[in-house]
Structures are given as C-alpha cells and as structure tokens.
C-alpha positions as MATLAB code, in Angstrom:
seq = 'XXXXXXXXXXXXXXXXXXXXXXXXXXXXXXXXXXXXXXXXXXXXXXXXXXXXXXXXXXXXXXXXXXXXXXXXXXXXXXXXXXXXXXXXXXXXXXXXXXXXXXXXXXXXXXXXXXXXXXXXXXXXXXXXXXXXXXXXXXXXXXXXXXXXXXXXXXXXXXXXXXXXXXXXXXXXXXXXXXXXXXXXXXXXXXXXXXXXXXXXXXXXXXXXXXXXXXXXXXXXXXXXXXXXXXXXXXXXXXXXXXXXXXXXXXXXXXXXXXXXXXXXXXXXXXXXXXXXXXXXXXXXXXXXXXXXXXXXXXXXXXXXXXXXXXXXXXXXXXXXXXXXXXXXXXXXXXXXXXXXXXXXXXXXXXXXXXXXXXXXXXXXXXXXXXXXXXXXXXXXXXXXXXXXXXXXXXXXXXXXXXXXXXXXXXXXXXXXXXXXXXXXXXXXXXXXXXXXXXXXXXXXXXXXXXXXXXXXXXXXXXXXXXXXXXXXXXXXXXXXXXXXXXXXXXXXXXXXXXXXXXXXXXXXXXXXXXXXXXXXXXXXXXXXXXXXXXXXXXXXXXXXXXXXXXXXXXXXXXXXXXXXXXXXXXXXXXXXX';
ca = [
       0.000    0.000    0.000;
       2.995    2.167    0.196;
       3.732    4.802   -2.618;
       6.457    6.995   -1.334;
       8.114    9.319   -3.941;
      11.692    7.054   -5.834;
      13.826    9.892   -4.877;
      12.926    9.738   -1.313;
      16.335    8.674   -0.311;
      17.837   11.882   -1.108;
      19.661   14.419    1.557;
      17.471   14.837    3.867;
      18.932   18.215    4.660;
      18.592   19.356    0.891;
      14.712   17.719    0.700;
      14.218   20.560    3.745;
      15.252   23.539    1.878;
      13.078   22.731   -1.004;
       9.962   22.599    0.731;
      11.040   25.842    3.340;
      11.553   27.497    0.273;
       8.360   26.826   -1.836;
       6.391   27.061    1.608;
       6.054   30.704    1.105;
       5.106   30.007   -2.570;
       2.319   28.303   -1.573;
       0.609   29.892    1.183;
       0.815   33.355   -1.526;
      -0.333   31.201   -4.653;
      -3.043   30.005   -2.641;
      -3.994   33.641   -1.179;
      -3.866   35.332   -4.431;
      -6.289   32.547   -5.698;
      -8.962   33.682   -2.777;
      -8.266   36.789   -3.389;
      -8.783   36.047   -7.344;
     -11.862   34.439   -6.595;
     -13.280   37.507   -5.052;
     -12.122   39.830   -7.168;
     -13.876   37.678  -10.214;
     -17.161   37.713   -7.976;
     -16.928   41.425   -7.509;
     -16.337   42.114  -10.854;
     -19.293   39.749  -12.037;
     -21.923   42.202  -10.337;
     -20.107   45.581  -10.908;
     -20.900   47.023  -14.602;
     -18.271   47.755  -16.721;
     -17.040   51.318  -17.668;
     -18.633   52.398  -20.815;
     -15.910   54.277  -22.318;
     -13.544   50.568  -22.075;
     -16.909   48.786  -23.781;
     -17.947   51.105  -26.512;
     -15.533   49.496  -28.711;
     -16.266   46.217  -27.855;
     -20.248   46.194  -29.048;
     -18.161   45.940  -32.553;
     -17.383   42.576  -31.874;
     -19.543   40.646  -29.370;
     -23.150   41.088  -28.929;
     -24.388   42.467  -25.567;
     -25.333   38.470  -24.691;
     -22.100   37.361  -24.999;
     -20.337   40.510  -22.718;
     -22.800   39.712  -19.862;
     -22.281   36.026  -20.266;
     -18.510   37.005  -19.687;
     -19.769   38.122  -16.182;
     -21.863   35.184  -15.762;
     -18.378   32.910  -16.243;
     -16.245   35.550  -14.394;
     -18.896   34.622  -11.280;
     -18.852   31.201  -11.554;
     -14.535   30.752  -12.036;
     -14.568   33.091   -8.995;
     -16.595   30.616   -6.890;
     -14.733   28.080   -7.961;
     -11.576   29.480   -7.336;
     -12.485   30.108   -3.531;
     -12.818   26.785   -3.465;
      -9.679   25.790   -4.373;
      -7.684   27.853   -2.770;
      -7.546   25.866    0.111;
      -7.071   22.593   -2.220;
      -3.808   24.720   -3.383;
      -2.550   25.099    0.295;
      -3.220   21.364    0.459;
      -1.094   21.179   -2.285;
      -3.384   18.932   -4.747;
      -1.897   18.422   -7.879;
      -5.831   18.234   -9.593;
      -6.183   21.501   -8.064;
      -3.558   23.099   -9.910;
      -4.563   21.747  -13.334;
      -7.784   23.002  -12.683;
      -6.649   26.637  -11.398;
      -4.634   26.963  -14.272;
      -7.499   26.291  -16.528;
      -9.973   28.843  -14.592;
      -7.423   31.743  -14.930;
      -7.062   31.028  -18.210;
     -11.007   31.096  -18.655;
     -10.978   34.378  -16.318;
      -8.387   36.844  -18.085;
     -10.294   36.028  -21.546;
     -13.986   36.401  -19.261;
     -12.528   39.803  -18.412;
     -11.281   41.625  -21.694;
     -14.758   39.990  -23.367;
     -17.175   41.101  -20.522;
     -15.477   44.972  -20.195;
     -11.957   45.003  -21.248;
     -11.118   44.423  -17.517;
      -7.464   44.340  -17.717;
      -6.524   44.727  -14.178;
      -8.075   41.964  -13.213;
      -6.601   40.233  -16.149;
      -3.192   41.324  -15.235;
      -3.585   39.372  -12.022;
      -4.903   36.805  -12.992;
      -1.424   36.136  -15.499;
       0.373   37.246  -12.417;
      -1.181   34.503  -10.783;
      -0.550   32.061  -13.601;
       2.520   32.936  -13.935;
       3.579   32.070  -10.321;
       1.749   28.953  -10.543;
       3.587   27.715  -13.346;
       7.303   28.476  -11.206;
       5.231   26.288   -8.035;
       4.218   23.751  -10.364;
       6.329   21.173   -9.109;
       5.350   21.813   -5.461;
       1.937   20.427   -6.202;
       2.444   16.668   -5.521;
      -0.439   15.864   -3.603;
      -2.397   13.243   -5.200;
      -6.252   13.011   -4.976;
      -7.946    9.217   -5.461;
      -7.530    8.055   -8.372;
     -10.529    6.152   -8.781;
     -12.700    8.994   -7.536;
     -10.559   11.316  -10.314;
     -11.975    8.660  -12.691;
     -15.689    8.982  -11.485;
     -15.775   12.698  -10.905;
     -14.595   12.796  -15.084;
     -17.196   10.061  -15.973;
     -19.699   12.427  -13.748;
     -18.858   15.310  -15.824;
     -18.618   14.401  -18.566;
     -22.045   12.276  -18.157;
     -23.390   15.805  -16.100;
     -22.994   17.740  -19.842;
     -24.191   15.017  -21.815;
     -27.417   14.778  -19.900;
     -28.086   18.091  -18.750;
     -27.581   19.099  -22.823;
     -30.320   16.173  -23.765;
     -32.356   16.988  -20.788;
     -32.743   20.935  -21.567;
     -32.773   20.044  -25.725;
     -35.504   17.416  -25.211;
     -37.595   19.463  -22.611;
     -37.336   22.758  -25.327;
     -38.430   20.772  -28.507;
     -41.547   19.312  -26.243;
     -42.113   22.235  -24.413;
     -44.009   23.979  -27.325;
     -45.687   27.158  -26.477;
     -44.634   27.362  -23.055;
     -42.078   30.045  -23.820;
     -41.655   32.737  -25.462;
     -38.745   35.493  -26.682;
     -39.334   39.136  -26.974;
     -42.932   38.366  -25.943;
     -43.763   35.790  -28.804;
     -44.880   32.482  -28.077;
     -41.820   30.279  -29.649;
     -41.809   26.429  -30.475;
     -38.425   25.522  -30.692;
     -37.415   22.899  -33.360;
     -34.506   20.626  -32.190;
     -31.418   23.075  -33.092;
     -33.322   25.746  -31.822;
     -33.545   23.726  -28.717;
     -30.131   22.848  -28.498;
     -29.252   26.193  -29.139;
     -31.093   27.665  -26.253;
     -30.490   25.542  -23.836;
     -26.230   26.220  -24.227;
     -27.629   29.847  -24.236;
     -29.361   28.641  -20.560;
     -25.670   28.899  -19.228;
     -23.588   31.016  -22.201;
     -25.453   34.173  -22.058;
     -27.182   36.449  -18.839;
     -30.339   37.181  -20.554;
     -30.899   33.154  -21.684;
     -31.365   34.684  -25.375;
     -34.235   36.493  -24.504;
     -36.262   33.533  -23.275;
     -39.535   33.783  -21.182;
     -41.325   31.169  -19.324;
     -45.417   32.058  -20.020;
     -46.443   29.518  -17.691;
     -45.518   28.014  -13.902;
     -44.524   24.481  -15.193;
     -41.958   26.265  -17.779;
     -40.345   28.577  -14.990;
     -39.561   25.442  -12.795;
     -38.422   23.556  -16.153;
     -35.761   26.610  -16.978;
     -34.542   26.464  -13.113;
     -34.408   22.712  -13.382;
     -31.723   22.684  -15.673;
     -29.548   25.368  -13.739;
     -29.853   23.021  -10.393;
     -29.241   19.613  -12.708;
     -25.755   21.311  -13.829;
     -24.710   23.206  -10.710;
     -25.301   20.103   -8.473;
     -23.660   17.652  -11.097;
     -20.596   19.945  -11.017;
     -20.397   20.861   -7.493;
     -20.432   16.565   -7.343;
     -17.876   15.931   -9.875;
     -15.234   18.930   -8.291;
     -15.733   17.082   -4.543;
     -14.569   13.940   -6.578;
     -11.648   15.496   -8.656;
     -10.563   16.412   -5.238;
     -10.854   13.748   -2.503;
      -7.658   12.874   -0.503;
      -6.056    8.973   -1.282;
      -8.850    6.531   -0.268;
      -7.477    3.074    0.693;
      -9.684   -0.027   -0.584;
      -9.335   -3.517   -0.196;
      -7.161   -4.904    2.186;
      -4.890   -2.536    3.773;
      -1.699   -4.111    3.464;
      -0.640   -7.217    1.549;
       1.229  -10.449    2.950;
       4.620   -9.047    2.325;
       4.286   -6.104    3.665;
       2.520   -8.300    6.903;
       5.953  -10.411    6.945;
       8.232   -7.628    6.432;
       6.416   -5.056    9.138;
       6.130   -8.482   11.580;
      10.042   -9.272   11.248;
      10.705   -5.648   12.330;
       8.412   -5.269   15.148;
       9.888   -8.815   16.547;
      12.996   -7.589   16.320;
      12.691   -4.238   17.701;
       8.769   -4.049   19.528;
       8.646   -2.901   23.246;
       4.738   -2.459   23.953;
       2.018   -3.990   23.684;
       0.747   -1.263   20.644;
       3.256   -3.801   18.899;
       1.302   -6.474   18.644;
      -1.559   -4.549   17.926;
       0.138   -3.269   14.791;
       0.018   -6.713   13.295;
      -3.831   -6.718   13.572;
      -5.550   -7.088    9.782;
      -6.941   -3.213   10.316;
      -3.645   -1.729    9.526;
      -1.557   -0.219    6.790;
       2.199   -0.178    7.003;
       4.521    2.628    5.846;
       8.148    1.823    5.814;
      11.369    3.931    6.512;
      13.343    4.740    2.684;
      16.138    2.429    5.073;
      13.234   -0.627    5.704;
      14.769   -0.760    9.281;
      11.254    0.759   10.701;
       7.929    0.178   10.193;
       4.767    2.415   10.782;
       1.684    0.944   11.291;
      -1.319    3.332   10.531;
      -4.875    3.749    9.716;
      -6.581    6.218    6.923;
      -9.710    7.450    7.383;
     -10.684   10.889    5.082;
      -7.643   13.089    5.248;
      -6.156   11.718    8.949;
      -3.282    8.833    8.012;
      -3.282    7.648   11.504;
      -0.187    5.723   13.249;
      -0.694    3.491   16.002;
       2.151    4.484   18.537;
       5.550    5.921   17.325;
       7.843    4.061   14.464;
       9.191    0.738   15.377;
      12.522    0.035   14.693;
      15.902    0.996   14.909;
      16.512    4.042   17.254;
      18.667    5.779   14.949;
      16.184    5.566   12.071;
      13.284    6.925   14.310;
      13.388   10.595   12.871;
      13.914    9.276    9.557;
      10.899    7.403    9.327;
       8.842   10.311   10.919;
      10.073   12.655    7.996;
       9.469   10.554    5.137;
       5.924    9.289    6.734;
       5.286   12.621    6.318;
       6.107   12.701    2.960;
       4.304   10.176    2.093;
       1.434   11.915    3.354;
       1.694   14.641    2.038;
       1.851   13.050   -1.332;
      -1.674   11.779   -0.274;
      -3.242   14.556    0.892;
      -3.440   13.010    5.004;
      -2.636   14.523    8.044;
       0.302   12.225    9.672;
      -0.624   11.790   13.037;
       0.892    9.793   16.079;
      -1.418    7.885   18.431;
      -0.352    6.891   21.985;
       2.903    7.981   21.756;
       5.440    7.723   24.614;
       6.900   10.802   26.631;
      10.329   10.224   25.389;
       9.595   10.522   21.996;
       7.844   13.916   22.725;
      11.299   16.446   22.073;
      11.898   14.910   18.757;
       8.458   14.853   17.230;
       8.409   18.728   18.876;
      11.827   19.857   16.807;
       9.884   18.515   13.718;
       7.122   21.042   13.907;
       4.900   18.790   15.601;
       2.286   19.313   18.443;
       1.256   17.536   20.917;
      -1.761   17.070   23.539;
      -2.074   14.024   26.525;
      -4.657   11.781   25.910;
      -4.632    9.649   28.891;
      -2.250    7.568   30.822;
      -1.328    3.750   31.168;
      -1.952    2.043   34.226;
       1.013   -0.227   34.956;
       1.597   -2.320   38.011;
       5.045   -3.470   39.405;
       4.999   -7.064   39.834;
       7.971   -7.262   41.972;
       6.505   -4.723   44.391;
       3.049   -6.230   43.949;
       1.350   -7.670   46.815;
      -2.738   -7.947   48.401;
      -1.505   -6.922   51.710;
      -2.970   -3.732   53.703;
      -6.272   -2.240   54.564;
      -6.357   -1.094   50.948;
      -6.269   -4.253   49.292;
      -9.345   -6.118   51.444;
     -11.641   -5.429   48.264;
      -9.386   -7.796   46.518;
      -9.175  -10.511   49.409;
     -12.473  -10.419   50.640;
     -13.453  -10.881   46.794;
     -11.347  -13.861   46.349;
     -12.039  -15.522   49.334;
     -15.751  -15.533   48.496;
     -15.475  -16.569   45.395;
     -12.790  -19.150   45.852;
     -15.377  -20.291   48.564;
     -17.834  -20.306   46.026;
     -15.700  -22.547   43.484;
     -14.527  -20.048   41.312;
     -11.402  -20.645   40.240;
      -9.102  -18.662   37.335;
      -7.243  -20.755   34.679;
      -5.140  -19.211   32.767;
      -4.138  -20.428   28.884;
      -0.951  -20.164   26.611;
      -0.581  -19.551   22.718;
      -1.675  -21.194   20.686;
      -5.085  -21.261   22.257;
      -7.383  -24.381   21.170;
     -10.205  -23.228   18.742;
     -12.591  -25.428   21.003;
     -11.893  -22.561   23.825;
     -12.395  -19.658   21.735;
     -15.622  -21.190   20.788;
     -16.831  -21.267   24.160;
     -15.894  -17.578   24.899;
     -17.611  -16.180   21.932;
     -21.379  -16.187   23.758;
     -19.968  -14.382   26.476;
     -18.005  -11.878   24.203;
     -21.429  -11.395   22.500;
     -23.767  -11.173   25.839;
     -21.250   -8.445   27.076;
     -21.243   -6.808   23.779;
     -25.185   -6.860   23.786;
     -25.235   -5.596   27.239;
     -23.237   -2.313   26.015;
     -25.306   -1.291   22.981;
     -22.500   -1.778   21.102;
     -19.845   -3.496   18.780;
     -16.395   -4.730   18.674;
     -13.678   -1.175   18.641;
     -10.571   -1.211   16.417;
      -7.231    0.145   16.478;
      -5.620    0.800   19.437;
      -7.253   -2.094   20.943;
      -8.005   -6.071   19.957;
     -11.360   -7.518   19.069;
     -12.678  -11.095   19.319;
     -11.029  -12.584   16.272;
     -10.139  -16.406   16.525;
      -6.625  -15.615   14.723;
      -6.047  -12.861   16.547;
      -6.905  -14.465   20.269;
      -4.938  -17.759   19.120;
      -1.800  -16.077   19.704;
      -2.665  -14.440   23.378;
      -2.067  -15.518   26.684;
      -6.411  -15.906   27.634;
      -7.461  -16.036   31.682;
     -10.955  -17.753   31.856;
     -13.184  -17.497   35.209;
     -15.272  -20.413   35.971;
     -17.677  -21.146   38.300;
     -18.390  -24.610   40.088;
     -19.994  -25.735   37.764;
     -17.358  -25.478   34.882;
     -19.115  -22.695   33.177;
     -17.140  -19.319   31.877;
     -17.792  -16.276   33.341;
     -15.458  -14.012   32.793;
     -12.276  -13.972   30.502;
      -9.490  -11.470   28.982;
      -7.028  -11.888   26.716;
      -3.414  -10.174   27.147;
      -1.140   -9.656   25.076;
       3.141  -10.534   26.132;
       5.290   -7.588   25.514;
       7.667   -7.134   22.660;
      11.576   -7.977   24.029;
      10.538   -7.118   27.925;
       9.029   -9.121   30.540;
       5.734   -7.384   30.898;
       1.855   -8.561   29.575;
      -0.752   -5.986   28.971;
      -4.803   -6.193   29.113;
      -6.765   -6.088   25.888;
     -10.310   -7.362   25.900;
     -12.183   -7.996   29.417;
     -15.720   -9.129   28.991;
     -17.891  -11.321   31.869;
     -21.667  -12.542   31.559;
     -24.306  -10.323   32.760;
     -25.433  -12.039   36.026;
     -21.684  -12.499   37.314;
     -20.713  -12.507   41.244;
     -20.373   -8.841   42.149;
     -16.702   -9.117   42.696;
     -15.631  -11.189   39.517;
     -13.246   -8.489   37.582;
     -11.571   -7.731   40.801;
     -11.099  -12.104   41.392;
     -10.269  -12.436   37.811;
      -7.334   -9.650   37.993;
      -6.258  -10.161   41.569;
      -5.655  -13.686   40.285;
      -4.188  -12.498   37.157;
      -1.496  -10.699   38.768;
      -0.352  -13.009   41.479;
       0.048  -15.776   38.493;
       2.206  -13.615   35.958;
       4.165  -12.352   39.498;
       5.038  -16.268   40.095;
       5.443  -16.791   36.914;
       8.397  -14.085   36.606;
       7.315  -11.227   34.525;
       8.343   -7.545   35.210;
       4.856   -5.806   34.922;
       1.528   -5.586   34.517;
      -0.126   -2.985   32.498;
      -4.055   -2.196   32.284;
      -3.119   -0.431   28.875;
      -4.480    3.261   28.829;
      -7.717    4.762   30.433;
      -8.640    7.496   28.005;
      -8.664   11.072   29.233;
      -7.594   10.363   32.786;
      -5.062   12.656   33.726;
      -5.575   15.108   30.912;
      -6.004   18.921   31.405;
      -5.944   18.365   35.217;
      -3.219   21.393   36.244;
      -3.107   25.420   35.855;
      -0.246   25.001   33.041;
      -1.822   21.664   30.755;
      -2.650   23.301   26.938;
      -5.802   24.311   25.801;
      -6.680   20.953   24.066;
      -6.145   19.203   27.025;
      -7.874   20.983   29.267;
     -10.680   20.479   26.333;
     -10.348   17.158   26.639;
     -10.705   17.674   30.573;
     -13.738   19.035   30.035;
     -14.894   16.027   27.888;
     -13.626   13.636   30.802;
     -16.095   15.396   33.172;
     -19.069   15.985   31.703;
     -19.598   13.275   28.995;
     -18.714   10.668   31.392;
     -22.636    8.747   31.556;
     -21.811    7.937   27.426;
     -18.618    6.383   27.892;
     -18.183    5.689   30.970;
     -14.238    6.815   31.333;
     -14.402    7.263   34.879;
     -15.628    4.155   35.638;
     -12.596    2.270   34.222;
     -10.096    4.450   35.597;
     -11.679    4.404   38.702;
     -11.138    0.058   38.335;
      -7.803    0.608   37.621;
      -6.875    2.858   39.906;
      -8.127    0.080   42.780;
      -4.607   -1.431   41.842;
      -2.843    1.693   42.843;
      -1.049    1.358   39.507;
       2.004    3.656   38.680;
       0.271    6.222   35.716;
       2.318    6.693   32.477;
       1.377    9.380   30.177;
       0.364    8.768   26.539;
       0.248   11.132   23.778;
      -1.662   12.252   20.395;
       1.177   13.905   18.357;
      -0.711   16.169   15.082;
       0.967   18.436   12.641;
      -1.696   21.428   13.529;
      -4.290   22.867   15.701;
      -6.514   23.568   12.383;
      -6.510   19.530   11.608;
      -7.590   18.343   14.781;
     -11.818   18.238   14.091;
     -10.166   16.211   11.154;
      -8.332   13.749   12.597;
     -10.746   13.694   15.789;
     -13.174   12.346   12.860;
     -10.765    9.766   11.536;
      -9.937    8.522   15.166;
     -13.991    7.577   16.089;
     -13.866    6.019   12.581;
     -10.821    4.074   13.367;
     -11.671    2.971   16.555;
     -15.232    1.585   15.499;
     -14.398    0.263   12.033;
     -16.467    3.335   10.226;
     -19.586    1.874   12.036;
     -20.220    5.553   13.774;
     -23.927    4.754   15.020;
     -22.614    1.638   16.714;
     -19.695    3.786   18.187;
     -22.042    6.399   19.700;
     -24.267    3.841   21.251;
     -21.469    1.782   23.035;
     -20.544    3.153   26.684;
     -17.511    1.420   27.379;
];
C-alpha cells in the first residue's frame, strides 16, 4: 500500500530547503487565488465602464459581454474553493486553477476590457507555473476517474435533458414576448444559451410548469458539477485490504525484532496499513480514514532511524493529501516529534503495576481478598491459557463476548485495541473465570510484551449475572500468576482522558479534553474504568496524540472515532464502554 516518492532517499537536509523554500510560494499562490476568486465575484456584479466597452459592441453582442460576467462569477466561486485545495497542495487543483485563470483573463477583456483583473490573474498564472512542481499531492484516483465520468455524463445529460424538454415544451415560452416552439437546433441552441449568455437569449417562461423547467436545468448542472469537483478532489482513499502479505511479513520481522509495547502487537492486527522507513529498518503501522493517516504508537525500529521514518511518513502523506498523526505515543519521543514542527496534547495515561513490588496486603487491598475468598469459597477458580489457544476454547468464549457486547449497545472497537477474532486471540495468553460448575464467566485476553518481561490487558468481557466481585477475582488472580510466573509488569493499557487537562499550566486541548472527561462521562463511561484501575494503585504513564496542527484536529478527531469503530459511527455512539 505504500507509494512513497523514488527519490525519497535523497539528503534529507537538501529535501528541507526545497519545501522551506516553496512554503512561502504556496501559502501566496493560494492567497492570491482567494483573493482572485473575489475579485472575479466582484467584478461579475459591478458594470463595466462604458468608455472601455464602446468598442467592444463591434465585436460581441451584448449576450455574450454579460455572459462574460456570468463565467467571471462562476470561475470566482470556484476558485475560492480551491484555494484551500492549493494550500493542500493537490496536484488536480492546480490543473484546474490553471485552466480557470485562463477562462478568467479572456472572461474579463470579453465582458469589459477588464485588464486589471486580467493582469492578475497572469500574475497569478505565472507564479503557478514556477510552483508547479510543489503540487504533488495526489487526490484518489478512482474517484478522479468517477468525478470525469460524472462530468462528462453531467454535460451530456443536462444538454439532452434541456434540448428534449425545449423541442416538447411547445408554447410554453416565449422570446421578446412571442410564443416560440423551438425545433430541435433551436432547442439545443437555447439551452447552451441557458448557461452562455445572462439574458438566456431572450427567453420567457409564459407559464408556472416552464419557470420550474428553466430552473431545473440550472440546479441539474450546478449540483452535477459541485459533485464531480468534490470527486476530482478527494484525498487517497485506501480499498481492499490494507496491506498485503509481504508487507505483513516484512512489518512483523521488524516489530519482533525491535517491539517494546504492547501497541506492537496490535500493529500486526488485519486493520492496519504499514509505511516503511526509505532504510526498511522501521515500520509504521497506521490507519486512513478521510484526510487523517493515523499511526498506532511511534515508528518501530531501529533508534537511529526513528526521525527518519517520521520525515518521510510525512512525505508520504503529504503526497496523499493526510494529516500524519501519532497515536499513543510515549513521553520520550515527545522532544523529537516537537523539533519537527509537531504538536502535541495528553490523551490519557497507562496504568502499569510493578509485579515485583506487587502484593494484596494492607487495609487497601481487602476489596481484593475479601473478593477472592468468596469466590474461591464459592468454586470459582481462574485458569489461565498459553498460545496457541485451542479453537474449542475460543468457541466457548464467543457467547460471552457477545452477551457483554449486547449488554453495552455496542460493537467490537478497532485500532488501538483487539477484538474477538479467533486468529487474533490464538496467539494471546487468555485467563478464563469459571464457576463450580465449569461454566465461563469471565475472561481477557493479554497480550506478552515485545523484548521485555511485561503482559498488557486487551479485551475484558464477563456474563451479565456475574458474582459482584468477579473483575476484581479475575485480575487479583491475574497478577499473582504472571508475578510467580516471573514477569516484570503488569499494564491495564491506557484509560482514556484520565489525567488530561488536570493542572493550571496543561494546553488548551487538554484541558478540552478535561472538560470532555467530566461531563460526557454517563456515554462512555471513562471514569468508571479508571476508577477500576486505579483500585490497583497502579504507577500512571502518560500517553500522547502527536498532530501536525491545531486547524486539523476536528479532522483527525473524525478519523480517530472512525478508526476505533471500524467506520460503524452509530454503533460507536451507542457503546458506553
């Protein structure tokens, strides 16, 4: 899935300069065309000075001048609208510029001999042309292809919808006041007139039915092309599988070799893409949803490629038209992402228990004991299974995956965490809770850190009428076994939004986010799982969202709730936990 640009490899330090120095290019090319497209509107609706079009009534006919305003008005809408597709730096955008100033300096010397404004408009050509190999950033191809066919297909019809509707319309028009029936030229003729001249050749609807019919064909063509422009200019869609088997072997031999967290084996999960450093010694593993490319932690790979692969993922989004944006990213990280014009906001922490400290001893740990005790009493009792788990087991979990699912309103989330997959839960560790009577009740599935001795939660999920008391049994349990059986730590992965925004000096969007935490709490329920985890007296670890700008954060916000629920948004909002 990766298309990175074959001269990637080049000095890094030269590939800088370049784009500092065309950065001022483009943030003027793409003001000038605003201001181009409001100078065109303006000059639509202001008449022209009659001394500059006395000479001019030689040559075209009043209905031509005035259509010149009627095209100056439309390229100037147009061009509003891609000014900010220039900034973006879409390569459509530019062809399609170039073709509207083009239109506008000869819509401007027809319509009134407007030369100023045709002056800037070849200034503004002009400069485009020196940019022209700035704008490298592709728009989907297959929507490119569409938004043609739709054009294309918007003239032909809108032509044999207005030509047909004339030639049967008899009677129910008329020009200079006489009733007209238009033969099929005529027809053809007046409907190009429809959107070639201001006056639409004199025509007049006599009758209610033909008023609608002539307004008809303006809304057919103006909502065709507003359809086929949104389509010319659509950032890189990915379809079909996100990645293919090599790249699942290559990015898997990297993050074996050089994964730390647990976000590493969530890379490998079928719901990601994979970007790879111009050096292959680091992989990124990412989502892309609208114009938010979406990485799932920072790089993994060698250290010293780290800022490497940052700067040429951002390349290669740029080439796409994305936002590259960093997802749960670790504090230490932070400086570097920062000297590469990044931001950055807290988006929770990571609860992570010390297993060599651990221990249920202590007036604040009776919750835990008195829990066990009455359950062990009860004949619970926690077993807890190694990869490759039997297909017979994962069977057996699946109706209490789907009652706990049920219970929530909700389906399975994506992304940052696992879902009940039978390839994906073969290869984790999976604690089951039965009861006396061998029947499961609870389970979770964690997931053994990369090169370190540590095992992280992913899914936990019980049956509706469980023991009050059963999470805190099935984790109490949990950690006493992986503390006997030697491991490091034990991390609850991250409860979103706890931490965030919480002192005088945290940034604005945290302190947003703060506000989210606190008020919005009865629809997802954030407290409430902090509030578990923090029973554990865990140690918290920050965790980060890294963004390029504050202006692309409703954006990637957006692509984040589609990530997370697989683009099933109504399932999303509905789910609590």
């Amino acid at each position: 899935m990766q298309q990175f640009p074959p001269k990637l490899g080049w000095n890094r330090k030269r590939l800088e300069t370049l784009d500092r120095r065309t950065r001022i290019g483009v943030w003027s090319a793409a003001l000038l065309t605003g201001i181009m497209g409001v100078v065109n509107l303006w000059s639509a609706v202001v008449p022209s000075y009659p001394e500059r079009t006395a000479w001019l009534k030689h040559f075209f006919p009043f209905s031509v001048r005035v259509g010149g305003h009627l095209f100056a008005a439309l390229a100037g809408f147009i061009l509003l609208t891609l000014a900010a597709n220039l900034l973006r730096r879409k390569r459509v955008a530019w062809y399609v510029t170039v073709a509207l100033l083009f239109i506008s300096i000869f819509s401007h010397l027809i319509k009134g001999f407007d030369v100023e404004e045709s002056v800037l408009a070849t200034v503004l050509l002009i400069q485009l042309f020196v940019l022209r190999k700035a704008y490298t950033a592709q728009s989907d191809r297959p929507s490119i292809a569409q938004g043609i066919r739709v054009l294309i297909a918007a003239i032909v019809f809108t032509m044999a919808y207005g030509t047909i509707g004339f030639y049967i319309l008899d009677g129910y028009f008329s020009i200079n006041g006489a009733p007209i029936n238009f033969s099929f030229s005529e027809s053809l003729w007046q409907t190009l007139a429809m959107f070639f001249t201001a006056d639409n050749a004199g025509l007049e609807p006599r009758r209610r039915y033909a008023e609608f019919f002539a307004n008809s064909i303006y809304a057919v063509g103006t909502t065709t092309l507003t359809y086929a422009l949104f389509m010319l200019l659509r950032p890189v869609l990915l379809r079909g599988d996100p990645a293919t088997l090599q790249d699942r072997k290559r990015a898997q031999q990297i993050i074996d070799e050089f994964g730390k967290t647990s976000l590493a084996r969530l890379s490998l999960l079928p719901d990601k893409s994979y970007f790879f450093s111009p050096s292959g010694r680091s992989v990124i593993a990412y989502v892309a949803k609208g114009r938010a490319a979406i990485a799932l932690g920072d790089p993994i790979g060698h250290p010293e490629d780290l800022k490497e692969a940052i700067v040429s993922f951002q390349q290669f989004c740029n080439q796409n038209d994305w936002f590259p944006t960093f997802y749960e990213v670790l504090p230490g990280t932070l400086l570097l992402y920062q000297t590469l014009g990044y931001r950055w906001a807290q988006i929770g922490e990571e609860a992570i228990i010390d297993l060599h400290t651990f221990n249920l001893k202590g007036k604040a740990n009776q919750d835990f004991r008195t829990a066990m005790n009455k359950l062990t009493k009860a004949g619970y009792r926690l077993q807890v299974y190694e990869p490759p788990i039997d297909d017979g087991l994962i069977t057996r979990l699946k109706p209490v995956s789907d009652e706990w699912l049920q219970s929530k309103q909700g389906s399975e989330k994506q992304f940052s965490i696992g879902w009940f997959d039978r390839e994906y839960l073969s290869g984790c560790h999976i604690a089951v809770v039965y009861d006396a009577h061998a029947k499961i009740i609870a389970f979770s599935n964690l997931l053994s850190g990369y090169n370190r001795k540590e095992v992280t939660v992913d899914l936990m999920r019980h049956r509706n009428d469980a023991e009050k008391g059963t999470m805190d049994f099935l984790f109490a349990s949990l950690l006493q076994h992986f503390q006997q059986a030697g491991y490091d730590s034990f991390n609850f992965s991250l409860s979103p939004l706890a931490g965030v925004g919480e002192t005088s000096d945290s940034l604005r969007v945290e302190k947003g986010l703060h506000y989210f935490f606190e008020h919005l709490n009865q629809f997802y329920n954030f407290k409430g799982l902090h509030q578990f985890k923090e029973k554990f007296r865990p140690r918290w670890e920050p965790r980060y969202l890294v963004y390029p700008s504050l202006t692309v954060l409703p954006d990637i916000a957006v692509g984040l709730v589609r990530a997370d629920s697989g683009d099933r948004l109504l399932d999303y909002l509905k789910s609590d936990s």
